[in-house]
PDB file with one MODEL, atoms N, CA, C and O in Angstrom:
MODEL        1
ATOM      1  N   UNK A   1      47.103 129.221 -23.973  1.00  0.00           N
ATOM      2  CA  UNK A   1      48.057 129.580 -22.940  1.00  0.00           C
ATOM      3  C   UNK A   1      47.758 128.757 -21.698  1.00  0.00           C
ATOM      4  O   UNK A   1      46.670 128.364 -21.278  1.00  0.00           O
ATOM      5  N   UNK A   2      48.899 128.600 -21.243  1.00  0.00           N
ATOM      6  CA  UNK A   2      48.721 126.842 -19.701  1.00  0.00           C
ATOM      7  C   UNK A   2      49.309 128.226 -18.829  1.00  0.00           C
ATOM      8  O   UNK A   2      50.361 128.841 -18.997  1.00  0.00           O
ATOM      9  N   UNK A   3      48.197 128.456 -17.835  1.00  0.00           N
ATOM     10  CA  UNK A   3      48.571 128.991 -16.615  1.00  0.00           C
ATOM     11  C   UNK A   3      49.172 128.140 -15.356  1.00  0.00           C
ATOM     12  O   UNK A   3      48.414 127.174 -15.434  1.00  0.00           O
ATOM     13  N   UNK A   4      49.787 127.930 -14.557  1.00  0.00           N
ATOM     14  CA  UNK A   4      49.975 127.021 -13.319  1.00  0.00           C
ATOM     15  C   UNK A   4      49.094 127.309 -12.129  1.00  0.00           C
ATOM     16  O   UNK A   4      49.222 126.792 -11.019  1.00  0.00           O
ATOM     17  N   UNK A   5      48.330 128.052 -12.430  1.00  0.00           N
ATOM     18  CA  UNK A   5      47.415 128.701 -11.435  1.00  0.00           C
ATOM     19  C   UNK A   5      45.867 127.800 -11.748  1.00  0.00           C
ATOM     20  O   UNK A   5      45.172 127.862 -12.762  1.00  0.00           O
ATOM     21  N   UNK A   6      45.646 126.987 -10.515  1.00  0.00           N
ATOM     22  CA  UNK A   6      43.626 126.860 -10.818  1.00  0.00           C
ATOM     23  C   UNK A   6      42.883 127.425  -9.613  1.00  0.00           C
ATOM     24  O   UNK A   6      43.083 127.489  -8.400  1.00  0.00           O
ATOM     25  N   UNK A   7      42.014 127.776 -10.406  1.00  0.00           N
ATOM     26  CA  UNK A   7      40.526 128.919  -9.526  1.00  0.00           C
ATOM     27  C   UNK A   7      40.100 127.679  -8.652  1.00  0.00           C
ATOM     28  O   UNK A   7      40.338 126.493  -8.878  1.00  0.00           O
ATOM     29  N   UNK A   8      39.317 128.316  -7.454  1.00  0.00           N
ATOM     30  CA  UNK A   8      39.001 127.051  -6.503  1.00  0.00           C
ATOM     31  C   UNK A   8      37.695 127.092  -6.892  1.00  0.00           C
ATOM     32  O   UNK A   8      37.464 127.980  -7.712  1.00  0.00           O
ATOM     33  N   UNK A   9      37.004 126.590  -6.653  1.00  0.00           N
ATOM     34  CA  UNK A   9      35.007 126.532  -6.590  1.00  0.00           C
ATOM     35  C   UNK A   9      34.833 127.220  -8.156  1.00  0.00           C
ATOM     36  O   UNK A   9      35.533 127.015  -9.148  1.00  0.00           O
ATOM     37  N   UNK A  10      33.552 128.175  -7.993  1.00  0.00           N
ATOM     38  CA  UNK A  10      33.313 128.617  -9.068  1.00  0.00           C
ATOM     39  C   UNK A  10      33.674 129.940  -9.623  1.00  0.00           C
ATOM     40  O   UNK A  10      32.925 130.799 -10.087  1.00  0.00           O
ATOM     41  N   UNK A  11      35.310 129.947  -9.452  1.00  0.00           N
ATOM     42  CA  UNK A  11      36.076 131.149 -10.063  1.00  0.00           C
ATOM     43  C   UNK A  11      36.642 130.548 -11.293  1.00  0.00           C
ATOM     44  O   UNK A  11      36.900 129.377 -11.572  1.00  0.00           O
ATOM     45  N   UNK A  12      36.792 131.847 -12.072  1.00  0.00           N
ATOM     46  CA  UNK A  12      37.248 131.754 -13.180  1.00  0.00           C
ATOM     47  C   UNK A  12      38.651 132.655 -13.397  1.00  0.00           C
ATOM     48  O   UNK A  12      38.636 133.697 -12.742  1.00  0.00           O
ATOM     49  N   UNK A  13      39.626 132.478 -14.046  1.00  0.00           N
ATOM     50  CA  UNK A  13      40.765 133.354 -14.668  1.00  0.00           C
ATOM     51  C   UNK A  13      40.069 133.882 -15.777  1.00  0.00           C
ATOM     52  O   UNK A  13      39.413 133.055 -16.411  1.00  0.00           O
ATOM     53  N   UNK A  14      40.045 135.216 -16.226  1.00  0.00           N
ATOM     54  CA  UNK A  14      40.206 135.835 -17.427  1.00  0.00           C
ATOM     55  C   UNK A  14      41.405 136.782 -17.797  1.00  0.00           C
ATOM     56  O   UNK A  14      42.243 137.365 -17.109  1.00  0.00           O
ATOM     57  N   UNK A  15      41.158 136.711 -19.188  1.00  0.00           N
ATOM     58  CA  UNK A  15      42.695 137.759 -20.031  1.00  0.00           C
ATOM     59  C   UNK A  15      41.713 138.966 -20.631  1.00  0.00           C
ATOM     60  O   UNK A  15      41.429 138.856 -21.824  1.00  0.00           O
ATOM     61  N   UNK A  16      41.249 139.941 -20.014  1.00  0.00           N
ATOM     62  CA  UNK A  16      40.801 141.098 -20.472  1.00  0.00           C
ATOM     63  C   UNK A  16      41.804 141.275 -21.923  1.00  0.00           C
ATOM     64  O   UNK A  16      42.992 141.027 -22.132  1.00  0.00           O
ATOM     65  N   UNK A  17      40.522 141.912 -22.921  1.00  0.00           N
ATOM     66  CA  UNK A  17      41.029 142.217 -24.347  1.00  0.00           C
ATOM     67  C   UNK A  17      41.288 143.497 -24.192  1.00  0.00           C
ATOM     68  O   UNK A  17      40.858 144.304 -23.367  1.00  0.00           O
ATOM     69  N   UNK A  18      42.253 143.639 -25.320  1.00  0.00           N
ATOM     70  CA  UNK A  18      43.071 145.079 -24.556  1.00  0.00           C
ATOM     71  C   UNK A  18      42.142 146.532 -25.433  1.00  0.00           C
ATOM     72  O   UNK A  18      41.662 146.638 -26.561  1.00  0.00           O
ATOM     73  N   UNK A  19      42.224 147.476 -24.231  1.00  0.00           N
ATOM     74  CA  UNK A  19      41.374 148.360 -24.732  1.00  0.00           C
ATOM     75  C   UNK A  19      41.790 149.129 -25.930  1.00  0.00           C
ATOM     76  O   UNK A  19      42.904 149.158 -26.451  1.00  0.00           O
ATOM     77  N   UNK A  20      40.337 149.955 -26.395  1.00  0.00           N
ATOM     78  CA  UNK A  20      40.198 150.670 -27.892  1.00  0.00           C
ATOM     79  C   UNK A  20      41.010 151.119 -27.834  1.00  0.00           C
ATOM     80  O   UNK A  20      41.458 151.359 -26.712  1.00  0.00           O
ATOM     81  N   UNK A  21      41.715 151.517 -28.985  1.00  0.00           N
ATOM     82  CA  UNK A  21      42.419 152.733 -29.394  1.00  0.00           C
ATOM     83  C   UNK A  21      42.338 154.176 -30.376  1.00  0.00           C
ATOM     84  O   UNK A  21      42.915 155.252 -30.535  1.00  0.00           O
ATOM     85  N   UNK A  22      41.273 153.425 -30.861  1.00  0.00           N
ATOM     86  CA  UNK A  22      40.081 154.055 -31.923  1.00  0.00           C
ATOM     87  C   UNK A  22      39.141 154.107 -32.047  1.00  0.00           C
ATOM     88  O   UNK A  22      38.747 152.941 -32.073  1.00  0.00           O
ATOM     89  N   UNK A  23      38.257 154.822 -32.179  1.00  0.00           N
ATOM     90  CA  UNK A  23      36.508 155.124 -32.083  1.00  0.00           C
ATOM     91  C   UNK A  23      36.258 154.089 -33.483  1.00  0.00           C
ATOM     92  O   UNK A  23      37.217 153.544 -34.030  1.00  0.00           O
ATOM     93  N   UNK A  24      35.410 153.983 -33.771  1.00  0.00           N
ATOM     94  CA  UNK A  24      34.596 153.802 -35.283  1.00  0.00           C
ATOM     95  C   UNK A  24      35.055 155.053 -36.116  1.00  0.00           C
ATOM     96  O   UNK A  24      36.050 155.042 -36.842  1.00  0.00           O
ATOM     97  N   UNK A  25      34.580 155.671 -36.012  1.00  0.00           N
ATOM     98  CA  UNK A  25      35.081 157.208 -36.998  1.00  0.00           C
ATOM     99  C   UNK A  25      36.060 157.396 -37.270  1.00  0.00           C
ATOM    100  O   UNK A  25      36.294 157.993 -38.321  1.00  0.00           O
ATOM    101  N   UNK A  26      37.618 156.732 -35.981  1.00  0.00           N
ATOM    102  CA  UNK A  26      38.643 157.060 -36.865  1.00  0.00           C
ATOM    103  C   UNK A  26      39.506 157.974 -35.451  1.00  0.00           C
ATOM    104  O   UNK A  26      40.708 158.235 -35.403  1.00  0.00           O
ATOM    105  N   UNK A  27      38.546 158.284 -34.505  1.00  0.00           N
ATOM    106  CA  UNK A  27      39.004 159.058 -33.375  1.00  0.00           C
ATOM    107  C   UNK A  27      40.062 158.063 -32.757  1.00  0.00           C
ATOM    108  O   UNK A  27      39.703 156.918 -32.484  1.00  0.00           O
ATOM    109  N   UNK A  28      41.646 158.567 -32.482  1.00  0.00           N
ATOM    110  CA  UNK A  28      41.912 158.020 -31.753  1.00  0.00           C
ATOM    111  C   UNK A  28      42.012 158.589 -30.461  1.00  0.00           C
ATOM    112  O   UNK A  28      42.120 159.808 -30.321  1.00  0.00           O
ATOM    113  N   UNK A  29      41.977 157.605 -29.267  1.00  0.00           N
ATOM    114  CA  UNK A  29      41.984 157.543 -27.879  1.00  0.00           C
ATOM    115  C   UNK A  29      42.903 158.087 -26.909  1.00  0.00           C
ATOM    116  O   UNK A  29      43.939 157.433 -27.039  1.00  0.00           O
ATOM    117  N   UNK A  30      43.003 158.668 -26.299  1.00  0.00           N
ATOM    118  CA  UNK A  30      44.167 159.015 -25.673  1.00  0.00           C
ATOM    119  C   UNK A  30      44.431 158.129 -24.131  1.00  0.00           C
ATOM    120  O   UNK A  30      43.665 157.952 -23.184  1.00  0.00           O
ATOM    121  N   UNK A  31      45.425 157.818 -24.291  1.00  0.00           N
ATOM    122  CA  UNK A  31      45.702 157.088 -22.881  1.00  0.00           C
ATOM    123  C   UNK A  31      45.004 156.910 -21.548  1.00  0.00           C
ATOM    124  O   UNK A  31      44.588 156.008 -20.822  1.00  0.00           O
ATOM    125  N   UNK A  32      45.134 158.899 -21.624  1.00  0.00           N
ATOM    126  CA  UNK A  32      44.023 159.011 -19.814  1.00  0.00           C
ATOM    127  C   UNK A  32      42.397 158.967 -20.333  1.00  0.00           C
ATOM    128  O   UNK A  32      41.715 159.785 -19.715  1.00  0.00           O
ATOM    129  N   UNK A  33      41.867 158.411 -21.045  1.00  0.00           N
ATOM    130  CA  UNK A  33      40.642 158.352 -21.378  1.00  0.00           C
ATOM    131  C   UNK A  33      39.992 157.108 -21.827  1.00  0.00           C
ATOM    132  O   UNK A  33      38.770 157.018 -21.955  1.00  0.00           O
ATOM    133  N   UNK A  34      40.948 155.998 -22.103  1.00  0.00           N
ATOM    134  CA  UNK A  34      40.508 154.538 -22.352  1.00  0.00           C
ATOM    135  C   UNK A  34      40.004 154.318 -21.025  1.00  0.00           C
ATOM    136  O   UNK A  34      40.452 154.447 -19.886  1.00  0.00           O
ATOM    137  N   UNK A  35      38.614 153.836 -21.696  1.00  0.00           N
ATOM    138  CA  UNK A  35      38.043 152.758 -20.348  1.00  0.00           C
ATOM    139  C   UNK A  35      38.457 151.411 -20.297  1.00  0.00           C
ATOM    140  O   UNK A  35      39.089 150.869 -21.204  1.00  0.00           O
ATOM    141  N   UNK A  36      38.102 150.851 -19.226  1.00  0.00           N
ATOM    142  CA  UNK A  36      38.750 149.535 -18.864  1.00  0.00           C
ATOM    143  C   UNK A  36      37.632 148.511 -19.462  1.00  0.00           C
ATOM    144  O   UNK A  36      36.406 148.465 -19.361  1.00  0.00           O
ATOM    145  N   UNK A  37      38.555 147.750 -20.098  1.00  0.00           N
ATOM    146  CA  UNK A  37      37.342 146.641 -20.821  1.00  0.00           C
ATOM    147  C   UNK A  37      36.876 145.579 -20.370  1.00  0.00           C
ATOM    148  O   UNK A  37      37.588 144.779 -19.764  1.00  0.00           O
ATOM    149  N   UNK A  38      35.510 145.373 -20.604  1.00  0.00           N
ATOM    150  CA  UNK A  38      34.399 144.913 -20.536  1.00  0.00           C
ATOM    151  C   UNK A  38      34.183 143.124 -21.313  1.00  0.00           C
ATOM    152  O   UNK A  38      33.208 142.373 -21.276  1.00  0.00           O
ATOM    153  N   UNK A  39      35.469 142.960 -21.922  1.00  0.00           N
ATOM    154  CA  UNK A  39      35.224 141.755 -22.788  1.00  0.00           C
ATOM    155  C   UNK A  39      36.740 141.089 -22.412  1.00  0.00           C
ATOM    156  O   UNK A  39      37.763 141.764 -22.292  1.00  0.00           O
ATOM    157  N   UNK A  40      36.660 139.621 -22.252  1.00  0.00           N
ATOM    158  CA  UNK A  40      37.904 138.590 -22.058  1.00  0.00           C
ATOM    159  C   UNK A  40      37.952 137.353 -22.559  1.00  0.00           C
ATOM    160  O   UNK A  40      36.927 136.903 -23.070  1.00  0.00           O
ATOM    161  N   UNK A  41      38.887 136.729 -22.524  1.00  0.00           N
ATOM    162  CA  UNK A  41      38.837 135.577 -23.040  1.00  0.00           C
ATOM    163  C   UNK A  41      39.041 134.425 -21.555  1.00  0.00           C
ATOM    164  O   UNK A  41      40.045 134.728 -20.911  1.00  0.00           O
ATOM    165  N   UNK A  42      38.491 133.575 -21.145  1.00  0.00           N
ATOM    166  CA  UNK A  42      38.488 132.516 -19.848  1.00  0.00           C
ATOM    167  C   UNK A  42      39.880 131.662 -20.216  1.00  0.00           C
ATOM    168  O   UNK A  42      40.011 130.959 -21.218  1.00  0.00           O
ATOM    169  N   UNK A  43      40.996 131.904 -19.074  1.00  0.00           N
ATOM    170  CA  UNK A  43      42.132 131.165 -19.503  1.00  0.00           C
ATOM    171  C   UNK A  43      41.827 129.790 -18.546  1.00  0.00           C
ATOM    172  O   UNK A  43      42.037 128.728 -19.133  1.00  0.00           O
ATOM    173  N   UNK A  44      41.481 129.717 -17.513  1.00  0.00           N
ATOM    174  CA  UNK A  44      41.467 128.898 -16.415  1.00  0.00           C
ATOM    175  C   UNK A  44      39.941 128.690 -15.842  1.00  0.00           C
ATOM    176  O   UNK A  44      39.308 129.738 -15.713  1.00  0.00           O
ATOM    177  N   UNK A  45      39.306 127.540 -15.501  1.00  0.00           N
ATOM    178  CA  UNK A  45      38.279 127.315 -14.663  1.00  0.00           C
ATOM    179  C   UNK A  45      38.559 126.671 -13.233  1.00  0.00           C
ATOM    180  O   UNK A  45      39.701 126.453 -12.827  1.00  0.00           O
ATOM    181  N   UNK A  46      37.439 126.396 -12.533  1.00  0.00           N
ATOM    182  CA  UNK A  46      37.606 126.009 -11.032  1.00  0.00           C
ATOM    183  C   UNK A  46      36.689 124.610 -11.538  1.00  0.00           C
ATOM    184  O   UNK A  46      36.284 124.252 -12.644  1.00  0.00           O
ATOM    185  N   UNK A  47      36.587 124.069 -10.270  1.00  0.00           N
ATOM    186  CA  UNK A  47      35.792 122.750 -10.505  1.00  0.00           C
ATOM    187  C   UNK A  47      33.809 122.835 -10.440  1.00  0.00           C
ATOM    188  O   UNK A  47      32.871 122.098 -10.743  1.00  0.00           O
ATOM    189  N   UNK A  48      33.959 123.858 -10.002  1.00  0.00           N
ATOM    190  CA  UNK A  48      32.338 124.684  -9.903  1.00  0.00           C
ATOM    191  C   UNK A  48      31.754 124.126  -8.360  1.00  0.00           C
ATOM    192  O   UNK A  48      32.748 124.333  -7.664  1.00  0.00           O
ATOM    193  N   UNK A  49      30.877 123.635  -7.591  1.00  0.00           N
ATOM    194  CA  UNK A  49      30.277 123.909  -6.658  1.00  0.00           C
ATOM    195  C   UNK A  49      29.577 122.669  -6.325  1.00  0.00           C
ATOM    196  O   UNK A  49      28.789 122.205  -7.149  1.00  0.00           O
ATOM    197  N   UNK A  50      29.734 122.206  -5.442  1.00  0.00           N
ATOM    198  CA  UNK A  50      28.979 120.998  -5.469  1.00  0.00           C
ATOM    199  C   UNK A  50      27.835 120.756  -5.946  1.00  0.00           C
ATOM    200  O   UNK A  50      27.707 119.606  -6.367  1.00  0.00           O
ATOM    201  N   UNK A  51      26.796 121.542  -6.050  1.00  0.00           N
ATOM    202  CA  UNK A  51      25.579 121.303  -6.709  1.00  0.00           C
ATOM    203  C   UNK A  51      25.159 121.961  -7.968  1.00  0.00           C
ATOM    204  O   UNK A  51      24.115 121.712  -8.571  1.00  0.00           O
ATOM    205  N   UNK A  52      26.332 123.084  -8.417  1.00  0.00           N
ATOM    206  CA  UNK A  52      26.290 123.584  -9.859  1.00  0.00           C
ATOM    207  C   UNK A  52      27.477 123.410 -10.501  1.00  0.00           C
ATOM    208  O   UNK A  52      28.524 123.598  -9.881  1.00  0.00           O
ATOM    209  N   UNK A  53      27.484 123.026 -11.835  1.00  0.00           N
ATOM    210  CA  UNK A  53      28.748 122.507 -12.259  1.00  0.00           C
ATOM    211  C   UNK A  53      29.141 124.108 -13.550  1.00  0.00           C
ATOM    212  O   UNK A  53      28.268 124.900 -13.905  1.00  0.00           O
ATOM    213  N   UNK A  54      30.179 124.153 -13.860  1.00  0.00           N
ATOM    214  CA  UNK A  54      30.249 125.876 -14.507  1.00  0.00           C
ATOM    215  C   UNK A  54      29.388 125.824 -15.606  1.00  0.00           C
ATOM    216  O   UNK A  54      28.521 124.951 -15.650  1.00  0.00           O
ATOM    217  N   UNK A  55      29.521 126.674 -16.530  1.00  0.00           N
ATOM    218  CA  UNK A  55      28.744 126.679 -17.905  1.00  0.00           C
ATOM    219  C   UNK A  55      29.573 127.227 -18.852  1.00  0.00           C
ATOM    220  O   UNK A  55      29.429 127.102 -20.068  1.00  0.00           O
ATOM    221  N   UNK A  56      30.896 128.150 -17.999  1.00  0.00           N
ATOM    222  CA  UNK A  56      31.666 128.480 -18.852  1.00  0.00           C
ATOM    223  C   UNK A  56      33.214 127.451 -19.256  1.00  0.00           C
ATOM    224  O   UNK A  56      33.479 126.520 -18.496  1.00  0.00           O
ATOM    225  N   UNK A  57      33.947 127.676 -20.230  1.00  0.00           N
ATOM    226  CA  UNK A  57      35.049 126.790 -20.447  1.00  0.00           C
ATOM    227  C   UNK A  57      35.949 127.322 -20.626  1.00  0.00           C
ATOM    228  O   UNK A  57      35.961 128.513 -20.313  1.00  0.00           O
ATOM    229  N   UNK A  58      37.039 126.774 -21.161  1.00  0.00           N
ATOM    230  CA  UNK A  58      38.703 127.370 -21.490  1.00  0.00           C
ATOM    231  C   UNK A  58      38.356 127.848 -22.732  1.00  0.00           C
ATOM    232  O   UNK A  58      37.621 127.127 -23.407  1.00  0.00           O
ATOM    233  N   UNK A  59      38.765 129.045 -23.249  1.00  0.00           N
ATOM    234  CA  UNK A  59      38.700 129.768 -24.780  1.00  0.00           C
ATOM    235  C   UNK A  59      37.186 130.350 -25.063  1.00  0.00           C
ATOM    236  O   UNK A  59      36.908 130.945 -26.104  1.00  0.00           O
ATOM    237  N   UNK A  60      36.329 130.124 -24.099  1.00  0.00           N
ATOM    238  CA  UNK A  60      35.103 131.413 -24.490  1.00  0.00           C
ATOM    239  C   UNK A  60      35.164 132.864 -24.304  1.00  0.00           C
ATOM    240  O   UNK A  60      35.754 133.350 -23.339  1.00  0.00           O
ATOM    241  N   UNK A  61      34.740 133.378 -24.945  1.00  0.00           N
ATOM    242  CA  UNK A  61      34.949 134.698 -24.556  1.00  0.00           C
ATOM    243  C   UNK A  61      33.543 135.367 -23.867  1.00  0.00           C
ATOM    244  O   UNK A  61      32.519 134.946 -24.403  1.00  0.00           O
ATOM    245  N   UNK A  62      33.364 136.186 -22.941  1.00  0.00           N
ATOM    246  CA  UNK A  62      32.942 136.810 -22.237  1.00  0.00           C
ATOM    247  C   UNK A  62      32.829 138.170 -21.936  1.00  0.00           C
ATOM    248  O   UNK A  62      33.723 138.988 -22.156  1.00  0.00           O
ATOM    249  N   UNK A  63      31.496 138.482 -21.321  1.00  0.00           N
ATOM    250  CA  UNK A  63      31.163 139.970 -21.185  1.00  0.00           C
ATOM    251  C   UNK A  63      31.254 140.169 -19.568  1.00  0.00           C
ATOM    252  O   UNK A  63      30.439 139.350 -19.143  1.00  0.00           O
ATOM    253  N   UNK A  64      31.752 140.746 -18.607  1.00  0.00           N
ATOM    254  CA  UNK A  64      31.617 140.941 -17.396  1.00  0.00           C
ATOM    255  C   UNK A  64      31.411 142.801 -17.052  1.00  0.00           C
ATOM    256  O   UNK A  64      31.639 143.805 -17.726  1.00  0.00           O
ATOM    257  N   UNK A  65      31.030 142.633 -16.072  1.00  0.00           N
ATOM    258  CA  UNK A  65      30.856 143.928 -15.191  1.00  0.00           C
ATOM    259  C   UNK A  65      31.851 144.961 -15.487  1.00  0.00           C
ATOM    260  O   UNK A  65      32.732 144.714 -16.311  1.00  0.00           O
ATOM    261  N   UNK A  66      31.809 145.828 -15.034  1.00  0.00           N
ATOM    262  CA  UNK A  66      32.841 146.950 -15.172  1.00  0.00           C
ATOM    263  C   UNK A  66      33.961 146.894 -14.156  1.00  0.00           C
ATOM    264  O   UNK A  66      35.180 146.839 -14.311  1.00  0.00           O
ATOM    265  N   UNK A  67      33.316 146.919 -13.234  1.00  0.00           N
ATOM    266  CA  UNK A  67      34.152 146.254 -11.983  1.00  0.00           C
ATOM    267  C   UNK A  67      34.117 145.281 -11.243  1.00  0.00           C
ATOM    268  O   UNK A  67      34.394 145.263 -10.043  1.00  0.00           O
ATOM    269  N   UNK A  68      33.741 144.329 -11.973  1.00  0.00           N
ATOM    270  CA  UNK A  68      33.517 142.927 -11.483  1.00  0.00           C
ATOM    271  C   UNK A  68      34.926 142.471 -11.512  1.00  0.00           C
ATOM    272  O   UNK A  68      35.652 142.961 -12.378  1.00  0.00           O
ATOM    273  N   UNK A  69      35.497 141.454 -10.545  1.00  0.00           N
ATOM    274  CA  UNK A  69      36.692 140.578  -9.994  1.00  0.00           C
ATOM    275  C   UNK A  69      38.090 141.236  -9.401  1.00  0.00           C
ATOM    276  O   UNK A  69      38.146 142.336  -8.851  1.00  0.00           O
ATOM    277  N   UNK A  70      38.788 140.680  -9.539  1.00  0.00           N
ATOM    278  CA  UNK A  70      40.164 141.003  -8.930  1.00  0.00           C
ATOM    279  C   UNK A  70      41.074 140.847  -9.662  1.00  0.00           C
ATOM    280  O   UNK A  70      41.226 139.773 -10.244  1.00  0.00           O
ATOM    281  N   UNK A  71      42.020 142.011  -9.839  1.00  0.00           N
ATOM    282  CA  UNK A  71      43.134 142.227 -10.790  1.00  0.00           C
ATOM    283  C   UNK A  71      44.299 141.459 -10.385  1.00  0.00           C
ATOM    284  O   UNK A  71      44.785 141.682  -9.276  1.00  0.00           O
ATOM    285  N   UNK A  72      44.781 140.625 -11.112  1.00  0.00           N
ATOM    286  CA  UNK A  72      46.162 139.375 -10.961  1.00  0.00           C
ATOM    287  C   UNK A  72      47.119 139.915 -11.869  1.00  0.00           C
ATOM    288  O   UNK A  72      46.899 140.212 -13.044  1.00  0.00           O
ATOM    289  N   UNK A  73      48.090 140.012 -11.309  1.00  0.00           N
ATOM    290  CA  UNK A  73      49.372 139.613 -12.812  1.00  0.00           C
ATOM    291  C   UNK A  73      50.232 138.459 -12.245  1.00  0.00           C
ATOM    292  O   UNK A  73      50.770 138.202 -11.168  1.00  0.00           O
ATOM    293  N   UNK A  74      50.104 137.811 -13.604  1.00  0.00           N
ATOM    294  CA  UNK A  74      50.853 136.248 -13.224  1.00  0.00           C
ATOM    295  C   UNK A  74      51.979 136.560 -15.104  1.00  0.00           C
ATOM    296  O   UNK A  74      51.981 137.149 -16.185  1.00  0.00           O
ATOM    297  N   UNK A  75      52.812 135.484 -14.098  1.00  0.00           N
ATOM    298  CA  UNK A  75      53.658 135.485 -15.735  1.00  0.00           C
ATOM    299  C   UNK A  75      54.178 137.364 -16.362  1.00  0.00           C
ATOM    300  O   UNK A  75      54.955 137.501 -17.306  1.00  0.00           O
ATOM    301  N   UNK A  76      53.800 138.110 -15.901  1.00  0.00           N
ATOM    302  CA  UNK A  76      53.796 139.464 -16.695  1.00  0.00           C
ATOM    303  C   UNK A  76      52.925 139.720 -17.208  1.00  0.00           C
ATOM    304  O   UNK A  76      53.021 140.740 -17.891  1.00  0.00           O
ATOM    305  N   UNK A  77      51.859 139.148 -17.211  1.00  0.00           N
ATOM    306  CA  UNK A  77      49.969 139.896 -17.785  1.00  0.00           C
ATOM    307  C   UNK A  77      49.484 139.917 -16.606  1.00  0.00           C
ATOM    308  O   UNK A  77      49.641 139.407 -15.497  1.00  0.00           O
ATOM    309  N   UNK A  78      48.664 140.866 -17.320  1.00  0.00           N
ATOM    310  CA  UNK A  78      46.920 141.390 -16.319  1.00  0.00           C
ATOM    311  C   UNK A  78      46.328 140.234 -16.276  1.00  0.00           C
ATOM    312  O   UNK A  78      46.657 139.462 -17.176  1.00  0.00           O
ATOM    313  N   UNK A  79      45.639 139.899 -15.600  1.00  0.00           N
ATOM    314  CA  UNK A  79      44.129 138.763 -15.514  1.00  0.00           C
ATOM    315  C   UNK A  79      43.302 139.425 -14.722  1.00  0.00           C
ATOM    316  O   UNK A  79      43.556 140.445 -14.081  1.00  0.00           O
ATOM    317  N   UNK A  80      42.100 138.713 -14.783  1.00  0.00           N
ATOM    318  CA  UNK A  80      41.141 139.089 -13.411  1.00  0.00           C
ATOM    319  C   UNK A  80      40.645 137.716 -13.189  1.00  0.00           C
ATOM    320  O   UNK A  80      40.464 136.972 -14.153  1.00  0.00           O
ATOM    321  N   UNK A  81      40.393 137.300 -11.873  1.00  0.00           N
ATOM    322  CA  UNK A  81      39.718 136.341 -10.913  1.00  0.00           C
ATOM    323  C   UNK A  81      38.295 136.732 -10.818  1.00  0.00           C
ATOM    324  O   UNK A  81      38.042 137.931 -10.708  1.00  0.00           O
ATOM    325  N   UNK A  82      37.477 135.995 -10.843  1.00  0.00           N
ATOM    326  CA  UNK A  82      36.135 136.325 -10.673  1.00  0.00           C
ATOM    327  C   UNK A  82      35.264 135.252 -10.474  1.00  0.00           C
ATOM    328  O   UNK A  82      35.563 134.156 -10.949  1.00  0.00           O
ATOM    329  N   UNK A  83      34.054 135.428  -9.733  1.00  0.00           N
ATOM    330  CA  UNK A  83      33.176 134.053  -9.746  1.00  0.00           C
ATOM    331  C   UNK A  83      32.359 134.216 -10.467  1.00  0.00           C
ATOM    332  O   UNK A  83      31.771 135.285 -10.637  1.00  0.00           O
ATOM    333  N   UNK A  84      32.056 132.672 -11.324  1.00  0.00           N
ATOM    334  CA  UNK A  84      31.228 132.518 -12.227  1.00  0.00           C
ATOM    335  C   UNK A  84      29.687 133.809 -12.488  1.00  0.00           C
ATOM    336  O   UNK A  84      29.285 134.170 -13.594  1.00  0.00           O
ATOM    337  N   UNK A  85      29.241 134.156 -11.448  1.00  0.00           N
ATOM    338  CA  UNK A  85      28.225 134.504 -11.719  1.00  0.00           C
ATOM    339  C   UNK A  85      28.176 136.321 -11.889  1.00  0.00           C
ATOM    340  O   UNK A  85      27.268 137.094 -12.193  1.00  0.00           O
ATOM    341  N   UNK A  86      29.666 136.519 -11.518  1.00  0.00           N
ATOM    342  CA  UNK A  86      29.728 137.963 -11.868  1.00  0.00           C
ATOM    343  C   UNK A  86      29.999 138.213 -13.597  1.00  0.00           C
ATOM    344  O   UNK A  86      30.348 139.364 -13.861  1.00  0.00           O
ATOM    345  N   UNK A  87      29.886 137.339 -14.692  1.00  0.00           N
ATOM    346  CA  UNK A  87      30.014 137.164 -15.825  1.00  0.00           C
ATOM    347  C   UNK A  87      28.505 137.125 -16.334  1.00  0.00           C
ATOM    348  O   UNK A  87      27.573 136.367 -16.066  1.00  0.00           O
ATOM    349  N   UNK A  88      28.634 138.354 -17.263  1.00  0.00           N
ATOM    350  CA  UNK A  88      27.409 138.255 -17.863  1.00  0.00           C
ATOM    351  C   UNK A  88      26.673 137.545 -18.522  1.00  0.00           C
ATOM    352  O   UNK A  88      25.583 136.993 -18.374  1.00  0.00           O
ATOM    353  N   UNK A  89      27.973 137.704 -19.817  1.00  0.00           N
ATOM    354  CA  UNK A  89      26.903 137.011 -21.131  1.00  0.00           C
ATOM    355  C   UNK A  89      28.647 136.158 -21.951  1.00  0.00           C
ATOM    356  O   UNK A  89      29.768 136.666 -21.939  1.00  0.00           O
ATOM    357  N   UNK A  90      28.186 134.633 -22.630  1.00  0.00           N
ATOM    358  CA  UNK A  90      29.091 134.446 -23.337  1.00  0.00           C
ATOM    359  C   UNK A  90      28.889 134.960 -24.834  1.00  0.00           C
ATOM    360  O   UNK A  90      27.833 135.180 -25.429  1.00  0.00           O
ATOM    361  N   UNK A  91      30.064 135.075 -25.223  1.00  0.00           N
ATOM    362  CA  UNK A  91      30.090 135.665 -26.607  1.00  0.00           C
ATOM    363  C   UNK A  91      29.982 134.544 -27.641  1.00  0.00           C
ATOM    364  O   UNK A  91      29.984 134.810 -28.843  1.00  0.00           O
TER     365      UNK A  91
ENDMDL
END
């Protein structure tokens, strides 16, 4: 997906994966009780920082904070904005 949008410094765009709907067991979820997820895919990078260059790329997927970045809708999706270092772990 080509966003028209680029992150400045060391922000990133992500596409949060859309939350559970089902436990493992088979439980399903009810609306007012899905948590907000924790895992995305990086649509967009920034150019990174003059003296650190990113580590992440276009199409990795990622673990971030719970409430780490800022909620965007571009095009008609969710995204979140975030800087590189509020991202945990790549997948």
């Amino acid at each position: 997906m080509a966003l028209n949008v680029k992150p400045l410094a060391d922000r990133v765009i992500i596409e949060p994966a859309a939350a559970e709907t089902q436990t493992a067991s088979g439980i399903i979820i009810p609306d007012t009780a899905k948590e907000k997820p924790q895992k995305g895919t990086v649509v967009a990078v920034g150019n990174g920082k003059k003296d650190e260059p990113l580590t992440v790329k276009v199409g990795d997927t990622v673990l971030y904070g719970k409430y780490a970045g800022t909620d965007l809708k571009l095009e008609g999706k969710d995204f979140l904005i975030m800087r590189e270092e509020d991202i945990l772990a790549i997948i």
